[in-house]
N, C-alpha and C positions, 0 to 999 in steps of 0.2 A: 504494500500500500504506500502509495505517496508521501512522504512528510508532508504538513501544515505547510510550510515556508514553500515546498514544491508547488504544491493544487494554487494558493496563490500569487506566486510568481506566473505560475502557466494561465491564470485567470486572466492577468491584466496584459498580457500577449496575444490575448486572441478575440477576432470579432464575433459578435452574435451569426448566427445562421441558421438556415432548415438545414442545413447539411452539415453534421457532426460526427465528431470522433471526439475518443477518450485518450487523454494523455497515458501512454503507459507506464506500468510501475516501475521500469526500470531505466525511463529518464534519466537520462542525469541531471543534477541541479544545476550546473552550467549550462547544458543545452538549452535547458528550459528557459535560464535565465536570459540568456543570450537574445531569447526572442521575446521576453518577457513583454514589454509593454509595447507591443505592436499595436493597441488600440482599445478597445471594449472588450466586452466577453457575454458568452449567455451563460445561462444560470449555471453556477457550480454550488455544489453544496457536499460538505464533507470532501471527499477524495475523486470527485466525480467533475472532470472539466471537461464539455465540451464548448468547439469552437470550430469555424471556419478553417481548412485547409489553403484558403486562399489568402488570408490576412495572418496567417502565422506566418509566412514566408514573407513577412515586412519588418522591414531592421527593427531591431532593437534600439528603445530611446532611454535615456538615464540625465536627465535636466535639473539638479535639484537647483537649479538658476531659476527653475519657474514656480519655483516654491515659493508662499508668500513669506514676508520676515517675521509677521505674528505668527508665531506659535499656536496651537492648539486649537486652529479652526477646522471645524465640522463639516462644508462647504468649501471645495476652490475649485475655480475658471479660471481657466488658461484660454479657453472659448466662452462671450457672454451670454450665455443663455435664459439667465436670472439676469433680472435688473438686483442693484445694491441692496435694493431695499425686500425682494425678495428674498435674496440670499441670506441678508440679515435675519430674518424672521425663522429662515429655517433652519439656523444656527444655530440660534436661541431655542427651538423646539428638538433640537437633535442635544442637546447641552440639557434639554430638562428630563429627555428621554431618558438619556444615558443615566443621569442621579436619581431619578426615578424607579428605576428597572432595571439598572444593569448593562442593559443592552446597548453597543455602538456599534450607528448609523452613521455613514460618511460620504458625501457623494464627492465625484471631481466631474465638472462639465470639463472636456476636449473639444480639440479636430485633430487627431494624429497626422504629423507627428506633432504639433504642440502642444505638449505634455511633460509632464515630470517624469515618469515613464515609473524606471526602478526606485528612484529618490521619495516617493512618495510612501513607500512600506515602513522606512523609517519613522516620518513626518509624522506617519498615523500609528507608529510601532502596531503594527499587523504582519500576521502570518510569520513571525520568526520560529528559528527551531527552540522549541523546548518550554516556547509560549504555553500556559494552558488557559488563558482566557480567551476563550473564541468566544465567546458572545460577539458575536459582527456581521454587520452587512458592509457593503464597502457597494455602493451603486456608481457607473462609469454611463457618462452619455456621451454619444457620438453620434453624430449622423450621418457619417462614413459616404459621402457623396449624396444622400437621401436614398440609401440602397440599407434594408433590412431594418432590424429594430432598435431606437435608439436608446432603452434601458437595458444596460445588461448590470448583472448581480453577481458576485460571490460573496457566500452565505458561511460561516461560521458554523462547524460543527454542533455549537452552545445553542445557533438558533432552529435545528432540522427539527427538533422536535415542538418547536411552536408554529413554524411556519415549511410545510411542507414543500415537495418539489412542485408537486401540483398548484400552488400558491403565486411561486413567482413564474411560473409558464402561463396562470390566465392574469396576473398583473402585467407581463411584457403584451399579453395579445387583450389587455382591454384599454393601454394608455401610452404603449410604446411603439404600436401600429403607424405605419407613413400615413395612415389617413385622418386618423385622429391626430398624429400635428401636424397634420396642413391645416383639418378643419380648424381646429384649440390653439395652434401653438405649440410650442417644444417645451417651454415654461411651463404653461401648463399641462400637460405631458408629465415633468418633471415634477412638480408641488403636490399633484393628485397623488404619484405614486407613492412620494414620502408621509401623505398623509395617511394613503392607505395602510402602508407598514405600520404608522404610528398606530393611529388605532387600532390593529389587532396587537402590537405587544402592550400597548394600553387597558387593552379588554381585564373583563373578571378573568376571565378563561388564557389569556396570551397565546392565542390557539386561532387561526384564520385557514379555511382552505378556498373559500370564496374571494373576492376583492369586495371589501367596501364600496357602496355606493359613494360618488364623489362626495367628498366633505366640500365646506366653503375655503376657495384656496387664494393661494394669494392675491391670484389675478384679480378674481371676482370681487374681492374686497380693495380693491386698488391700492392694495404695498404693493407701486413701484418706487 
């Protein structure tokens, strides 16, 4: 089975796609590494990454120059898909999640290659060996020429049993669809989904296999 630090290193290497493969167990961590942030990823969860054949085969980036200088934000664009003011707000809801519940939620808006790529696992201390808090989601948007889905996810082992696989495959096809942001917007796209996560680890239960119906997001309530 994969190391932690493998599954997400090979996550943020690879694009979303209907056409998947499983990284195999006998990777090496440099291979993987090598090709690491190639760009988004579709859902991984536990030891299970699939991606795009087509987008792994795109160099490997490692930018921590597109890092921001604040420390310990919850939210960063290197592409702006949030306005300021949206990002703000969802900082501050990812920051009450986390003391709340445990649980960290991190999104980065791209357009590969500009990205932090590898520099970011630090930023967010995610996926290291020998970590055992996986409580994480860690969500990458791209909209990779407007070809495929622009939310992709890897999911923390802490989180498989609140939020199944089945969970983040009808969240990418009810909000991450080309068609919903053209109709919505990518921002919107983007705010619904975090909303939706929040409230099922919000819930009594912290247990979702459905999407929430849209909460009020930030668009709607005009934080731009």
């Amino acid at each position: 089975m994969p190391s932690r630090c493998t599954v997400i290193c090979a996550f943020l290497c690879f694009a979303a796609s209907a056409s998947a493969f499983s990284v195999a167990p006998n990777t090496s961590r440099r291979t993987v590494i090598a090709s690491w942030i190639s760009g988004g990823a579709a859902v991984v969860t536990g030891a299970t990454t699939l991606a795009s054949p087509a987008y792994a085969r795109l160099e490997a980036v490692n930018r921590p120059d597109l890092l921001p200088t604040e420390a310990g934000l919850n939210v960063i664009q290197t592409e702006k898909f949030l306005t300021a003011g949206q990002a703000r707000r969802m900082n501050d809801l990812l920051k009450a999640l986390e003391r709340d519940t445990g649980f960290r939620v991190r999104v980065l808006c791209q357009a590969y290659p500009n990205t932090p790529g590898l520099a970011i696992r630090d930023y967010w201390d995610l996926g290291k060996e020998g970590q055992k808090d996986d409580k994480y989601i860690v969500l990458v948007v791209d909209q990779f020429g407007g070809k495929g889905n622009v939310l992709n996810f890897n999911v923390g082992g802490g989180v498989k049993l609140n939020l199944p696989n089945v969970f983040w495959t009808r969240l990418q096809a009810k909000f991450g669809n080309t068609f919903y942001v053209r109709d919505n917007g990518i921002d919107l796209a983007i705010t619904n989904a975090v909303e939706a996560i929040t409230t099922c680890l919000r819930s009594e239960d912290q247990y979702c296999v459905n999407v929430p119906d849209e909460a009020p997001s930030l668009k709607s309530l005009g934080m731009s």
